[in-house]
C-alpha positions in Angstrom: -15.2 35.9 47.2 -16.9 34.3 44.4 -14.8 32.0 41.6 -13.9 33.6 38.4 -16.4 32.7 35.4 -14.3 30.4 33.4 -12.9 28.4 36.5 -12.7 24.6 36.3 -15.0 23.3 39.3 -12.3 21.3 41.6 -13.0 17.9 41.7 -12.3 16.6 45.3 -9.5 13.8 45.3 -7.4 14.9 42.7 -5.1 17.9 41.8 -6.1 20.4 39.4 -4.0 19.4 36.6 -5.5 16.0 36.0 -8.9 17.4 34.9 -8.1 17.9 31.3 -7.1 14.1 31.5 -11.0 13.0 32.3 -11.9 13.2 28.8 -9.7 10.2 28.3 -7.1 9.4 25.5 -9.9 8.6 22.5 -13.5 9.7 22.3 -14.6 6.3 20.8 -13.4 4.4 23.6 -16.7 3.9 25.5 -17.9 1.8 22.7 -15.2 -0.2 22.0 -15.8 -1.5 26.0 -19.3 -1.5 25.7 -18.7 -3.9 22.1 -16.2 -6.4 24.4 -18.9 -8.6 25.8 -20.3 -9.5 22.8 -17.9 -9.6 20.0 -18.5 -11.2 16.3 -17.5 -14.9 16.2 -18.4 -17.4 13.5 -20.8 -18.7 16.8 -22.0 -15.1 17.3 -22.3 -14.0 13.9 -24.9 -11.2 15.0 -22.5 -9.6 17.7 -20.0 -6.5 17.7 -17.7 -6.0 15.0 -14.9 -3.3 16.2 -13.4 -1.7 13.4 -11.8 1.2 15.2 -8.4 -0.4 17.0 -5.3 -0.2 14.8 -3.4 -3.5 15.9 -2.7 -6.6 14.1 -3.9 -10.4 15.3 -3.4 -11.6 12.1 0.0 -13.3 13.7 -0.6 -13.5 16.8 -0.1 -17.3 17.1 2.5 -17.2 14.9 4.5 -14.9 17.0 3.6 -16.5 20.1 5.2 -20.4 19.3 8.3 -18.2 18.2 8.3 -16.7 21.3 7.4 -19.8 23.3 10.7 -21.6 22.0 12.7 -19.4 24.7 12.7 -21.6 27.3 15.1 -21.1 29.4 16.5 -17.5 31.1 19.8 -16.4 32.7 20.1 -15.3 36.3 20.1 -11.6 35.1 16.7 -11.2 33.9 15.9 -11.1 37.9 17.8 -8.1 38.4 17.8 -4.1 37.5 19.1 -4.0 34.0 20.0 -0.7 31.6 17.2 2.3 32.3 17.1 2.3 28.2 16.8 -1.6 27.1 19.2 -4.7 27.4 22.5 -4.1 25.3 21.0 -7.9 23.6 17.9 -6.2 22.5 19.6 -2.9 21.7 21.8 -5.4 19.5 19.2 -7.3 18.3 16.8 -3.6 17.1 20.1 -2.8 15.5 20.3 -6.0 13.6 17.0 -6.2 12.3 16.7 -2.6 11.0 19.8 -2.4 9.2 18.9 -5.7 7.5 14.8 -4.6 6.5 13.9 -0.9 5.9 17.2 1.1 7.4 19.9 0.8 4.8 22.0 3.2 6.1 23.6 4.4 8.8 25.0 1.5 10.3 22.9 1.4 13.6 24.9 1.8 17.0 22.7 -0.4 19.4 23.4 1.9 22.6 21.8 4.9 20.5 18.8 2.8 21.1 16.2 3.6 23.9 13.8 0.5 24.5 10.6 1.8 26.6 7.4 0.6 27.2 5.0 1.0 24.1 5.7 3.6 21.5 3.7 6.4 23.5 5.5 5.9 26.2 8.7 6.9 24.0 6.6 9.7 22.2 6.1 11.1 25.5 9.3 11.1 26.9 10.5 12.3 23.6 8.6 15.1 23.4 9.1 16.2 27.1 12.7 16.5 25.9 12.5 17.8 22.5 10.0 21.3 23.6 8.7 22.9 26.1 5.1 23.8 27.3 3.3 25.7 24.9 5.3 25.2 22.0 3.8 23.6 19.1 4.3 20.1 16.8 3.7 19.8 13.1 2.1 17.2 12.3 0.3 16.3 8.8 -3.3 15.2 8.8 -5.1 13.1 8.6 -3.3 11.3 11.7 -3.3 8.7 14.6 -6.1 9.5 16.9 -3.8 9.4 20.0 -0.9 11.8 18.9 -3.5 14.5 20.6 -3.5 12.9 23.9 0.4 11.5 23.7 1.5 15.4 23.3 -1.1 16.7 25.9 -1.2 14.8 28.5 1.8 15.1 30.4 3.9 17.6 28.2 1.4 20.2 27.3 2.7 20.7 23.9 0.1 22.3 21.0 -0.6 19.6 18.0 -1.2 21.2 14.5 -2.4 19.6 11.9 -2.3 20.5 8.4 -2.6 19.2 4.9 0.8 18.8 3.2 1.1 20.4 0.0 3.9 18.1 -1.5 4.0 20.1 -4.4 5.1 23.3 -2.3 6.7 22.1 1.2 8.9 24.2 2.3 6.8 27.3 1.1 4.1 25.8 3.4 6.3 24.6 6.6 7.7 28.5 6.7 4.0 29.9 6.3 3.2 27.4 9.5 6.3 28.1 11.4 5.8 31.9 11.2 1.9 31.8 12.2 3.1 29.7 15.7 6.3 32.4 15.9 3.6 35.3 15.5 1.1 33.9 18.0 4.0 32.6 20.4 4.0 29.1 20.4 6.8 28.2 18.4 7.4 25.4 16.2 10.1 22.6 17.6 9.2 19.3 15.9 7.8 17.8 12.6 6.0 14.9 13.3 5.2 12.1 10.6 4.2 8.6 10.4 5.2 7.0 7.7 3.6 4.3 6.3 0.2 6.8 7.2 -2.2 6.1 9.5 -5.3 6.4 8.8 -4.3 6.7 5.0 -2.4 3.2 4.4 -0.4 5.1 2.5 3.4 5.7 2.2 4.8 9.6 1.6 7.3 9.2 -1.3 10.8 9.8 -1.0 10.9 13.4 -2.6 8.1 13.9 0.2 9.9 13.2 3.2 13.7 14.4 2.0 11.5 17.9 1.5 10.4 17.8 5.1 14.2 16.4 6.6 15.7 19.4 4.8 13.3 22.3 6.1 13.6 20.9 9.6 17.6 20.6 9.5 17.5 24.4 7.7 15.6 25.4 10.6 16.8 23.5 13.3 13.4 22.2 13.8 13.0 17.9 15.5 12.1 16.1 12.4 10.3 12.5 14.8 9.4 9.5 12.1 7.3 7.2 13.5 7.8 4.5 11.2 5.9 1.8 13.2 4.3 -0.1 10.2 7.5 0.0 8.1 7.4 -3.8 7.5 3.6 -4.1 7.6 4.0 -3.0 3.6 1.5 -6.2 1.3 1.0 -3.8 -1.7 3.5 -1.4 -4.4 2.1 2.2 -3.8 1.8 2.0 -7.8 3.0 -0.3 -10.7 6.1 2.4 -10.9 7.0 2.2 -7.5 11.0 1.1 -6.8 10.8 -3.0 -5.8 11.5 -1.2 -1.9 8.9 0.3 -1.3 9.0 2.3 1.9 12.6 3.5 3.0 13.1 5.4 6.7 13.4 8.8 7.5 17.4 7.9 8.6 18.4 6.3 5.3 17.2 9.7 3.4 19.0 11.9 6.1 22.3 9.9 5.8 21.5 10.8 1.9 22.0 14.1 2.6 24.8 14.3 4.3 26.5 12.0 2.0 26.0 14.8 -0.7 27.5 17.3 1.2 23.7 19.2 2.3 24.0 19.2 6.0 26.6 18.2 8.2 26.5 14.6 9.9 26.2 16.6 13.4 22.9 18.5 12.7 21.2 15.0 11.1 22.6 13.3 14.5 20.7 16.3 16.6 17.6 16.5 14.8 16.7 13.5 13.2 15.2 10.8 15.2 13.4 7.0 14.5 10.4 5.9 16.3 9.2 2.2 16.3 8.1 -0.8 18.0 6.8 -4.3 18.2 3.0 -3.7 18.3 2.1 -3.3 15.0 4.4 -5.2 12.5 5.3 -8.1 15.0 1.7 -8.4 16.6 2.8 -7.7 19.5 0.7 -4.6 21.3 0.6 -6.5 24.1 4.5 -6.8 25.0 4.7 -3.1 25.2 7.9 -2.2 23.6 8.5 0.4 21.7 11.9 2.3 20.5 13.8 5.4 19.8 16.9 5.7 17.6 18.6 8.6 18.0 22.6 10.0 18.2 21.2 13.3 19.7 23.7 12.2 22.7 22.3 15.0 25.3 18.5 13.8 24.8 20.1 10.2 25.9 21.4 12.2 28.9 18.1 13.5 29.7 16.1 10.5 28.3 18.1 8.5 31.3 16.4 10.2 34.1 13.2 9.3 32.3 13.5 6.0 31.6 13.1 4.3 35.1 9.7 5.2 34.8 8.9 3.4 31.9 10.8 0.5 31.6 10.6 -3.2 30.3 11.0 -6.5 32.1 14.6 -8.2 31.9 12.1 -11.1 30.8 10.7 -9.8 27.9 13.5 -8.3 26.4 15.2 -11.5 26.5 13.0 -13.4 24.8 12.7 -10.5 22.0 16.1 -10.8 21.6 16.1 -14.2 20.8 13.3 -14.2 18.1 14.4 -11.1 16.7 18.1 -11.8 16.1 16.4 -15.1 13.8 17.4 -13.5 10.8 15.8 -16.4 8.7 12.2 -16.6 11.0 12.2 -13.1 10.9 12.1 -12.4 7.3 10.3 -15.5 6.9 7.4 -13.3 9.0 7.8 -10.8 7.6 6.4 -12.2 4.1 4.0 -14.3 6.2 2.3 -11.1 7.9 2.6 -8.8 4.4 0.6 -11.9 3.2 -2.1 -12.1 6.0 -2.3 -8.0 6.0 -3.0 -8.6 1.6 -5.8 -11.7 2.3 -7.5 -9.2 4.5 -7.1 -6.2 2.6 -8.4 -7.7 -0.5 -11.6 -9.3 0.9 -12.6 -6.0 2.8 -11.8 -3.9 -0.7 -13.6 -6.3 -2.9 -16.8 -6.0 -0.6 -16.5 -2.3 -0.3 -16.3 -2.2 -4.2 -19.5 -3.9 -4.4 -21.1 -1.8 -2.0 -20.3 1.3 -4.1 -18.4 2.4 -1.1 -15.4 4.7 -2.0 -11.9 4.3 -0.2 -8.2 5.1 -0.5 -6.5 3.1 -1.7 -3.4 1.3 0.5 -0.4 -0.2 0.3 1.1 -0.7 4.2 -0.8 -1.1 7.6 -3.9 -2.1 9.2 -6.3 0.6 8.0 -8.5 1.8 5.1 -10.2 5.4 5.0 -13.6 4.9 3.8 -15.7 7.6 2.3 -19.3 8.0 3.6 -19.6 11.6 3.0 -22.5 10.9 0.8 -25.0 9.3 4.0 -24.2 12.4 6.4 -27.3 13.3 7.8 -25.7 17.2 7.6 -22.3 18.3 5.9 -21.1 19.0 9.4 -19.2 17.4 11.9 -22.2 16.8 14.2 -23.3 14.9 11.3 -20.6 12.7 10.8 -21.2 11.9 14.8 -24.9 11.1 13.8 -24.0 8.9 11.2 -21.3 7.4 13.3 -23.7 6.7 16.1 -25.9 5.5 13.4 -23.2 2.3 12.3 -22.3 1.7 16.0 -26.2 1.6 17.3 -27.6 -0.1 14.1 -24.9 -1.6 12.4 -23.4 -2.9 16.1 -19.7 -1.7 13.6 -17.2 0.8 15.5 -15.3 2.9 12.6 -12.9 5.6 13.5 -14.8 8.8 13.6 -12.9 11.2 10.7 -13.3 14.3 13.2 -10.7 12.1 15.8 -8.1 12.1 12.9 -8.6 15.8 11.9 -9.8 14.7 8.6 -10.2 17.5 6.0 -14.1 17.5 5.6 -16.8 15.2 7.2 -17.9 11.9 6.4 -14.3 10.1 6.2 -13.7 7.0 8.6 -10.7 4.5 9.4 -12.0 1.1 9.4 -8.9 -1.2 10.6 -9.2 -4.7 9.4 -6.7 -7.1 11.0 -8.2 -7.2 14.0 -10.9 -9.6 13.3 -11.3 -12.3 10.8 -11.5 -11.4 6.8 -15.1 -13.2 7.7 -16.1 -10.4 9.9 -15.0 -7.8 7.9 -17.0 -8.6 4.5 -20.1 -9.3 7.6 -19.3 -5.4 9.2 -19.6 -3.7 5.2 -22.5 -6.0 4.3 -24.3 -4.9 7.8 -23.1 -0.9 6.7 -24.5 -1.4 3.1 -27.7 -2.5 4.3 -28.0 0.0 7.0 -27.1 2.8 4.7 -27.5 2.0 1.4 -31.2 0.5 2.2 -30.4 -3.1 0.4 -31.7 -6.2 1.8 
């Protein structure tokens, strides 16, 4: 009997189901390894300049003596501890966010679940919150890796879309009813907020427009809000002296005015962060989920064993994180760092007549080189991506990976190497594209 036309070859050794995982989690991965050997460093000014990972070493060090003044470690850190983080650490969160960029509600630290890495929670989440099939809102442009954090394992259907902030709710209902009609349902709202790729933050009005039309139609309104202290710049000269204020502070607005009850904001609101991005800190693989949705706990329990955190770790975060005084103290230290690199890479994109969005929060700028594509097609922004990486030896984030709106857009994430290395990377692009020696 012969196999059907469309069947997937079986590949000997593994099951069936972990083909679709062969393409691995982000199609510029290949040259980020191939750069590794031969990165740029003030002693190897001609080598690799990746531009393409979104994590911050502008503290590292800085985090690390912290870090290294823990020194000594009770008997308990040896043993099984709480599937969902150490009540200290679940303290400590609590502490910290109720003091920075979550005004309100007080936080309740066992509402916490501390995992390993922020996909890790999105993929529990999401394995919790819908089932396979239905589908997740989320606006564009976005992080690369959503696609593979909601595919992998939970088989859930990303869509992106352009938010039309001037007509939400007409636009979330259109959405909802195309995924109704075609039978893949709508069952969360995803957002990151400050944006990645963009740099940018969503305004209030923004984000209380999405909260509502989730909680009107019971929908899982998820706000990753990862580089929440990673804010250096106002969004504008008008902008309140706070500039970014989470997902949870707006929804407690709203039932404080009598909108929605505090139940259905305690179901279907929930708070994703972590210590990779604003702490430097990718490495320790800790990320978070605040939520009072008390049967996802339930079900998040059985979950949790498999992506826990040492007893170890979570001590020593504990410590540095319930330093009220060193933590705001690096909190300005890192805005500062993120600016000084910001700045230089902007400056030298200015004089290379480069155009970019502006931002005001994260690790990223979305560069405009829709004017060097070889086509207006997608297959030429991967020519004239392959053209930076091959000739310019510079690894952007392709536009296409972050469902950009139109060719030609890239992320280009600057605190991963020195400010040195970035003005070097746009000088190399400006020669290589703009023909100027």
């Amino acid at each position: 009997m012969s196999a059907p036309i469309n069947a997937v070859p079986h590949v000997e050794g593994v099951a069936m189901r972990s083909h679709k995982l062969f393409k691995g989690p982000l199609p510029y991965i290949g040259a980020f390894i191939k750069a590794m050997p031969d990165l740029w460093a003030p002693e190897n000014p001609a080598g690799w300049v990746p531009l393409v990972v979104a994590e911050n070493k502008l503290g590292n060090e800085i985090m690390l003596n912290r870090m290294n003044q823990v020194t000594s470690f009770p008997t308990w850190v040896m043993n099984y501890g709480g599937f969902k983080g150490t009540f200290q650490l679940q303290t400590a969160f609590a502490g910290l966010l109720n003091r920075t960029f979550v005004k309100q509600p007080v936080l309740e630290p066992d509402n916490f679940c501390i995992l390993s890495g922020c996909s890790g929670i999105l993929d529990n989440l999401f394995y919790c919150l819908a089932d396979e099939g239905e589908s997740v809102l989320i606006p564009a442009p976005y992080y690369p890796a959503f696609d593979n954090d909601l595919e992998a394992k939970d088989n859930l259907i990303p869509v992106p879309f352009f938010l039309n902030e001037s007509d939400i709710a007409n636009q979330l209902d259109t959405l909802a009813a195309e995924k109704q009609s075609e039978g893949k349902p709508v069952r969360t709202l995803l957002l990151t907020n400050p944006n990645n790729p963009l740099g940018t933050i969503y305004s209030e009005g923004t984000v209380l427009e999405m909260v509502r039309w989730c909680l009107k139609n019971k929908v899982h309104y998820v706000s990753d809000e990862i580089y929440a202290l990673s804010v250096y710049k106002k969004q504008s000269e008008d902008s309140d002296a706070s500039p970014f204020t989470s997902a949870l502070t707006l929804a407690q607005d709203l039932v404080s005015k009598g909108e929605f009850p505090q139940e259905q904001v305690d179901l279907y609101v929930h708070l994703v962060y972590g210590m990779s991005k604003d702490w430097c800190a990718s490495g320790l693989r800790v990320g978070l989920l605040y939520t009072r949705n008390q049967p996802l706990h339930q079900a998040l329990m059985s979950l949790a064993g498999f992506s826990g955190i040492s007893n170890h770790t979570q001590h020593i975060l504990a410590d540095v994180l319930s330093d009220e005084q060193w933590t705001a103290d690096f909190i300005n230290q890192n805005s500062k760092l993120l600016e000084i690199s910001y700045e230089a890479l902007t400056e030298k994109l200015r004089s290379a007549g480069i155009p970019f969005t502006p931002a005001a929060a994260g690790m990223f700028v979305w560069i405009d080189l829709s004017a060097y594509l070889p086509e207006d097609t997608w297959e030429g922004e991967a020519k004239l991506w392959e053209r930076v990486c091959e000739k310019c030896k510079v690894i952007l984030t392709p536009g296409s990976a972050c469902h950009a709106a139109a060719p030609g857009f890239f992320r280009l994430c600057f605190a991963w190497v020195p400010k040195e290395a970035l003005v070097d990377a746009v000088d190399r692009i400006e020669k290589e594209l703009l023909k100027k020696e």
